[in-house]
Structure formats: structure tokens, C-alpha cells
C-alpha positions, 0 to 999 in steps of 0.5 A: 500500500503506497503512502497516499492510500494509507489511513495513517494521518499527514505528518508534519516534515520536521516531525518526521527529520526529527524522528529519524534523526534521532535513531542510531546508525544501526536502526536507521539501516533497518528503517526502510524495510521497518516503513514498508509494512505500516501502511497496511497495518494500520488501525483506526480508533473511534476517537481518530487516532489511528495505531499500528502494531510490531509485535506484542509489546510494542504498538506506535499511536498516531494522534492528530490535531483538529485539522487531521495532521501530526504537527508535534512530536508528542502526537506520536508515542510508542509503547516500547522501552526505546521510545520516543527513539524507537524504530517503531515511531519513525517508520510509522511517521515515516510510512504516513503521508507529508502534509502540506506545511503553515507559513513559520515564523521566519527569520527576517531577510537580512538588508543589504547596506544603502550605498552598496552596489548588488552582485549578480546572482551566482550561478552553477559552474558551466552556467552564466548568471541568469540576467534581469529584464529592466523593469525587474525588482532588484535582487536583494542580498542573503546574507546569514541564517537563510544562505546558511539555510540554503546551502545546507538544503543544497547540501542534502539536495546534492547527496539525494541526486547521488543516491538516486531514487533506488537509494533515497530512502527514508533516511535520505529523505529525512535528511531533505525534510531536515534542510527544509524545515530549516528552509522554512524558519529562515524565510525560504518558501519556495526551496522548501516547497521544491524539496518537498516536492522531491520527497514526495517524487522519491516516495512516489517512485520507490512505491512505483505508483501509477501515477509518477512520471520520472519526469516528473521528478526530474523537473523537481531536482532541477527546480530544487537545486537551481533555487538553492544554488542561486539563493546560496550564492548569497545574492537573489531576487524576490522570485527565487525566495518566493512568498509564505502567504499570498498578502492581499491588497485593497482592490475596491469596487471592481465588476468581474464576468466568468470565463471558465471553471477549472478543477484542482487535483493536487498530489497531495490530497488537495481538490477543488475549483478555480473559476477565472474571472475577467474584469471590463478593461481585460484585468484576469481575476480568479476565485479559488476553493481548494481544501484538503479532500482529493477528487471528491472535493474536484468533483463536488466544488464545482457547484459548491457556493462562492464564498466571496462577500455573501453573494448567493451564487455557485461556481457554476453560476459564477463561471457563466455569471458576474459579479459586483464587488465593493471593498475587493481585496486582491493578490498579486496573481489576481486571486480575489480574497473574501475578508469580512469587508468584501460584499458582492452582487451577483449580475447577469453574465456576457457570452465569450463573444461580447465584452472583454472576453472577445478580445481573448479571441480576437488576437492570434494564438501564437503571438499569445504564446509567444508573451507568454514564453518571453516571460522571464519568471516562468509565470504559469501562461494565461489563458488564451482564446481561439476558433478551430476546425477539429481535424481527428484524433493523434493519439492521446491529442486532439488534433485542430487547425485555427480557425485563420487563413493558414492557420496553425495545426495545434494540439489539444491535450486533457487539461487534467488525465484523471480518468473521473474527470472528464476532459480526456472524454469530452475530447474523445467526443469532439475528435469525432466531428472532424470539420466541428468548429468550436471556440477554445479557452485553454492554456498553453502547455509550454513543455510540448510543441504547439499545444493548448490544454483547453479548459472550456468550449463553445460554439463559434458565432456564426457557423453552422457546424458547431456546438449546440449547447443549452441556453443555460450553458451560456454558449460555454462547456467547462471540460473539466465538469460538462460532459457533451452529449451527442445531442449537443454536436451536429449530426456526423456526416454533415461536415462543410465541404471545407472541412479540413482533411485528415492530417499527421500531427505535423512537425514537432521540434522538441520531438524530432529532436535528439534532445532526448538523449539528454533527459535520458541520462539525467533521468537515469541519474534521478533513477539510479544516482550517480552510479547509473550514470556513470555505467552508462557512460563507460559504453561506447554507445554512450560516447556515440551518443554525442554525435547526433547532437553535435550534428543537430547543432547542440553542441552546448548540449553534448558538452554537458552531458560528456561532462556530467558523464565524465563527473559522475565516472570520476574516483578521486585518490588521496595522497597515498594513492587510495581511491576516496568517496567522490563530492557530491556537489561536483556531480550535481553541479555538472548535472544541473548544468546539464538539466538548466541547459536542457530545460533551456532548449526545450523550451527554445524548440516550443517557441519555434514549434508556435512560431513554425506551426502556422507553415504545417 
């Protein structure tokens, strides 16, 4: 049973470190095995505590607090003679799933003198300091308790990566947990969440769960080892230590009309909705509902009522209404808070071709794509809007040709894969229409060529063969919670003569690149940890490997990767000539070389795949 089936309670991440610290170097080689068999014995009492026995003497209790989580040490007991220093406890704890961590009283940044010029951020070896656009905030100063904190949690980010995901036991992940508690008190969210994300990516992959992609993890090492580099560097922006609490500003009276409903599904057991909002001068807006409940919690917010200023209105109305608000508290991101002072009325609802909402669909959709991917702090893109022809189905896309002349053939992929949702079906259904033209609000999905990942449908003003959807639907179908019927498609066979001819998916530059061959040694380094790597890198296919990139042009790519192969293959020696343990650092440096100069390439071929797709 993996950890996120189990009835065993979240656990704090600093309850756990502490727990595993505290075991000798003899019970901590016997922890993984001890964790592995928890889950299933697991036993919950009437008064919500939940217990797990070893034997007949010993038996671990978990109790949560009020919110359903294990924060405090003292919630965990064992009965055996060892405890609280028990192997009992820390597998128990060890076995329970992470909860999600409160923002922690933090350690005030430290300011950097008045008149003192700022460096710029430091960056891995290999890699040039990334550069700030002119309007950016300047980068403040680390000095103390957070690069401190920072360079320990690249410390342990460093040896995890050498142990790889075969490796990365519990003790391993203690250790990462450690550093990122220590993140956390010192006013670092963002590395912190990076680390616990890779805890969850190493549970997730040794518990071989359907649901983890290698890539997966893969992007999260990167992410943890780019930020902690930079921020212990001592020099950094407020991007890279990111934001505990999303503080909200006064935003007056403000009218917002619905765009679109989008469901939440969070790996860690976090479901709800977000519905997207546009303001009469184009400003986005959104109104969140997310809470610890999965996919029950996904699939039932959808219709749950708005808790914004006492309006009498549900997301499903809202995504199809608008609202007038007075007193309108805002975040950064657009996200509207419901503080006591907050008072809204519900107004009628304008469709997708009137008002604000038609300039979404007015502008093409790859010089859209092409702000988005301009965007220097990797921002998630904003939704955009389009009409197309639906061509067929390629596999697992829906493949459709904008609506222009020579419009670009584009892709259509499941905002969410869950199988309960229904985005995948709706757009199973759609696929077979071929000539349909329908209206797409989606988002761009910036690590694939030429794809959008479309939220909500509709019928396009003034064509035949389009949806027909109920009157009520407001010329609008959220995929994520509409489910289309034949009834509101046109009848099969009744395609306009122009209706576009079957068509290959066209040409993918991420995909018809050799960049893969990259990915899989950093992948083989996040399975199997320095090891596999450098056994990969002693055979000569390996070597031959580099032809085909240099012969593409990634030359730079190719260099990285001979380097991180040689790094992880290299066994210094002492003065005595007696082979030592080699630095984890190197290794990790040469491979987030590799991984930041990847990621870089890749998303270099998605800009040209926009850029190129109106040519297929």
C-alpha cells in the first residue's frame, strides 16, 4: 500500500527529520524495510487516532490535531522501552503521508547596506548568471541564517541526486525534510516547497505508483537545486525566495464576468475549483476553493457556493455569471480574497463573444504564446482564446487547425488525465466531428510543441457546424465538469465541404529532436544516482551518443552531458594513492548544468514549434 492510500494521518516534515534523526546508525539501516509494512497495518480508533502494531509489546499511536495532521512530536508515542527513539515511531511517521506545511515564523531577510552596489546572482559552474529584464525588482542580498539555510538544503539536495531514487530512502529523505524545515524558519518558501516536492517524487517512485512520471521528478531536482544554488550564492531576487502567504491588497469596487471553471487535483490530497474571472478593461481575476479532500472535493466544488462577500451564487453560476464587488481585496496573481469587508452582487453574465472576453479571441494564438514564453519568471501562461476546425484524433491529442487563413495545426491535450474527470472524454467526443468548429479557452502547455490544454468550449458565432449547447450553458462547456452529449454536436456526416482533411500531427521540434538523449541520462541519474550514470557512460554507445547532437547543432548540449558523464565516472585518490568517496556537489553541479541547459532548449524548440506551426 503506497503512502497516499494509507489511513495513517499527514505528518508534519520536521516531525518526521526529527524522528529519524534521532535513531542510531544501526536502526536507521533497518528503517526502510521497518516503513514498508505500516501502511497496511494500520488501525483506526473511534476517537481518530489511528495505531499500528510490531509485535506484542510494542504498538506506535498516531494522534492528530483538529485539522487531521501530526504537527508535534508528542502526537506520536510508542509503547516500547526505546521510545520516543524507537524504530517503531519513525517508520510509522515515516510510512504516513507529508502534509502540506503553515507559513513559520521566519527569520527576517537580512538588508543589504544603502550605498552598496548588488552582485549578480551566482550561478552553477558551466552556467552564466541568469540576467534581469529592466523593469525587474532588484535582487536583494542573503546574507546569514537563510544562505546558511540554503546551502545546507543544497547540501542534502546534492547527496539525494547521488543516491538516486533506488537509494533515497527514508533516511535520505529525512535528511531533505531536515534542510527544509530549516528552509522554512529562515524565510525560504519556495526551496522548501521544491524539496518537498522531491520527497514526495522519491516516495512516489520507490512505491512505483501509477501515477509518477520520472519526469516528473526530474523537473523537481532541477527546480530544487537551481533555487538553492542561486539563493546560496548569497545574492537573489524576490522570485527565487518566493512568498509564505499570498498578502492581499485593497482592490475596491471592481465588476468581474466568468470565463471558465477549472478543477484542482493536487498530489497531495488537495481538490477543488478555480473559476477565472475577467474584469471590463481585460484585468484576469480568479476565485479559488481548494481544501484538503482529493477528487471528491474536484468533483463536488464545482457547484459548491462562492464564498466571496455573501453573494448567493455557485461556481457554476459564477463561471457563466458576474459579479459586483465593493471593498475587493486582491493578490498579486489576481486571486480575489473574501475578508469580512468584501460584499458582492451577483449580475447577469456576457457570452465569450461580447465584452472583454472577445478580445481573448480576437488576437492570434501564437503571438499569445509567444508573451507568454518571453516571460522571464516562468509565470504559469494565461489563458488564451481561439476558433478551430477539429481535424481527428493523434493519439492521446486532439488534433485542430485555427480557425485563420493558414492557420496553425495545434494540439489539444486533457487539461487534467484523471480518468473521473472528464476532459480526456469530452475530447474523445469532439475528435469525432472532424470539420466541428468550436471556440477554445485553454492554456498553453509550454513543455510540448504547439499545444493548448483547453479548459472550456463553445460554439463559434456564426457557423453552422458547431456546438449546440443549452441556453443555460451560456454558449460555454467547462471540460473539466460538462460532459457533451451527442445531442449537443451536429449530426456526423454533415461536415462543410471545407472541412479540413485528415492530417499527421505535423512537425514537432522538441520531438524530432535528439534532445532526448539528454533527459535520458539525467533521468537515469534521478533513477539510479550517480552510479547509473556513470555505467552508462563507460559504453561506447554512450560516447556515440554525442554525435547526433553535435550534428543537430547542440553542441552546448553534448558538452554537458560528456561532462556530467565524465563527473559522475570520476574516483578521486588521496595522497597515498587510495581511491576516496567522490563530492557530491561536483556531480550535481555538472548535472544541473546539464538539466538548466536542457530545460533551456526545450523550451527554445516550443517557441519555434508556435512560431513554425502556422507553415504545417
Amino acid at each position: 500500500m503506497s503512502s497516499a492510500d494509507t489511513l495513517l494521518p499527514a505528518v508534519a516534515p520536521e516531525v518526521l527529520a526529527e524522528a529519524v534523526e534521532n535513531l542510531t546508525a544501526r536502526l536507521r539501516k533497518k528503517l526502510d524495510a521497518a516503513t514498508a509494512s505500516c501502511a497496511a497495518a494500520a488501525v483506526r480508533a473511534p476517537d481518530g487516532s489511528v495505531a499500528v502494531r510490531f509485535g506484542e509489546d510494542a504498538v506506535v499511536t498516531l494522534r492528530p490535531g483538529p485539522e487531521g495532521t501530526v504537527t508535534r512530536a508528542e502526537q506520536a508515542v510508542c509503547g516500547c522501552l526505546l521510545a520516543p527513539r524507537c524504530l517503531h515511531r519513525a517508520a510509522v511517521l515515516g510510512a504516513a503521508p507529508l502534509a502540506d506545511t503553515p507559513p513559520a515564523e521566519t527569520v527576517p531577510a537580512d538588508p543589504p547596506p544603502a550605498d552598496a552596489p548588488l552582485p549578480a546572482p551566482g550561478a552553477p559552474a558551466g552556467e552564466p548568471a541568469p540576467t534581469s529584464p529592466p523593469d525587474a525588482a532588484a535582487p536583494r542580498a542573503l546574507t546569514g541564517a537563510r544562505t546558511a539555510a540554503a546551502r545546507a538544503l543544497w547540501e542534502a539536495a546534492a547527496e539525494a541526486l547521488a543516491a538516486g531514487a533506488t537509494a533515497g530512502g527514508a533516511v535520505v529523505q529525512a535528511e531533505l525534510l531536515r534542510a527544509a524545515h530549516t528552509a522554512r524558519l529562515a524565510a525560504l518558501p519556495r526551496a522548501e516547497a521544491a524539496a518537498l516536492r522531491v520527497v514526495r517524487g522519491l516516495r512516489a517512485a520507490r512505491e512505483r505508483q501509477a501515477s509518477q512520471r520520472l519526469g516528473d521528478l526530474t523537473e523537481a531536482f532541477r527546480e530544487l537545486l537551481y533555487t538553492t544554488a542561486l539563493l546560496a550564492s548569497g545574492s537573489t531576487d524576490p522570485a527565487l525566495t518566493g512568498t509564505s502567504r499570498r498578502a492581499y491588497a485593497p482592490g475596491g469596487s471592481l465588476r468581474v464576468y466568468g470565463l471558465c471553471r477549472e478543477p484542482v487535483l493536487s498530489a497531495t490530497g488537495y481538490g477543488g475549483v478555480v473559476t477565472h474571472l475577467l474584469a471590463p478593461d481585460g484585468a484576469r481575476y480568479s476565485v479559488a476553493d481548494v481544501r484538503p479532500g482529493g477528487l471528491a472535493r474536484a468533483r463536488g466544488a464545482g457547484s459548491a457556493s462562492v464564498a466571496l462577500g455573501g453573494a448567493a451564487l455557485d461556481h457554476a453560476g459564477l463561471a457563466r455569471g458576474g459579479l459586483r464587488i465593493a471593498g475587493a481585496t486582491v493578490s498579486p496573481e489576481g486571486r480575489l480574497g473574501a475578508g469580512r469587508a468584501v460584499k458582492a452582487t451577483p449580475l447577469p453574465g456576457t457570452p465569450w463573444s461580447e465584452g472583454p472576453a472577445a478580445a481573448l479571441f480576437a488576437r492570434p494564438a501564437a503571438e499569445a504564446v509567444a508573451d507568454g514564453l518571453a516571460d522571464p519568471d516562468g509565470a504559469e501562461p494565461a489563458l488564451l482564446g481561439c476558433d478551430v476546425a477539429v481535424v481527428g484524433a493523434a493519439g492521446e491529442h486532439l488534433l485542430v487547425r485555427e480557425a485563420r487563413p493558414d492557420g496553425p495545426l495545434l494540439r489539444l491535450r486533457a487539461a487534467h488525465p484523471h480518468p473521473e474527470l472528464p476532459h480526456a472524454d469530452n475530447l474523445r467526443r469532439l475528435a469525432g466531428r472532424p470539420g466541428l468548429r468550436i471556440r477554445v479557452l485553454g492554456r498553453p502547455d509550454l513543455d510540448r510543441a504547439a499545444t493548448l490544454r483547453p479548459l472550456a468550449v463553445g460554439p463559434v458565432p456564426g457557423a453552422d457546424h458547431t456546438l449546440r449547447l443549452p441556453e443555460e450553458w451560456l454558449g460555454r462547456a467547462d471540460l473539466g465538469y460538462d460532459r457533451l452529449q451527442g445531442h449537443h454536436l451536429p449530426q456526423a456526416g454533415h461536415a462543410p465541404d471545407a472541412a479540413p482533411a485528415p492530417a499527421p500531427a505535423g512537425p514537432d521540434p522538441l520531438a524530432d529532436s535528439p534532445l532526448w538523449r539528454v533527459r535520458r541520462l539525467l533521468e537515469a541519474g534521478v533513477a539510479g544516482g550517480r552510479r547509473a550514470v556513470a555505467e552508462s557512460a563507460r559504453g561506447e554507445d554512450h560516447r556515440s551518443g554525442y554525435g547526433p547532437l553535435r550534428r543537430a547543432g547542440f553542441t552546448a548540449a553534448a558538452d554537458c552531458a560528456a561532462a556530467l558523464a565524465a563527473e559522475a565516472d570520476r574516483r578521486p585518490r588521496d595522497v597515498f594513492g587510495r581511491l576516496g568517496d567522490p563530492s557530491a556537489e561536483g556531480y550535481a553541479r555538472a548535472w544541473l548544468a546539464a538539466a538548466a541547459h536542457l530545460s533551456a532548449a526545450e523550451r527554445s524548440l516550443v517557441a519555434a514549434s508556435w512560431a513554425s506551426a502556422a507553415l504545417t
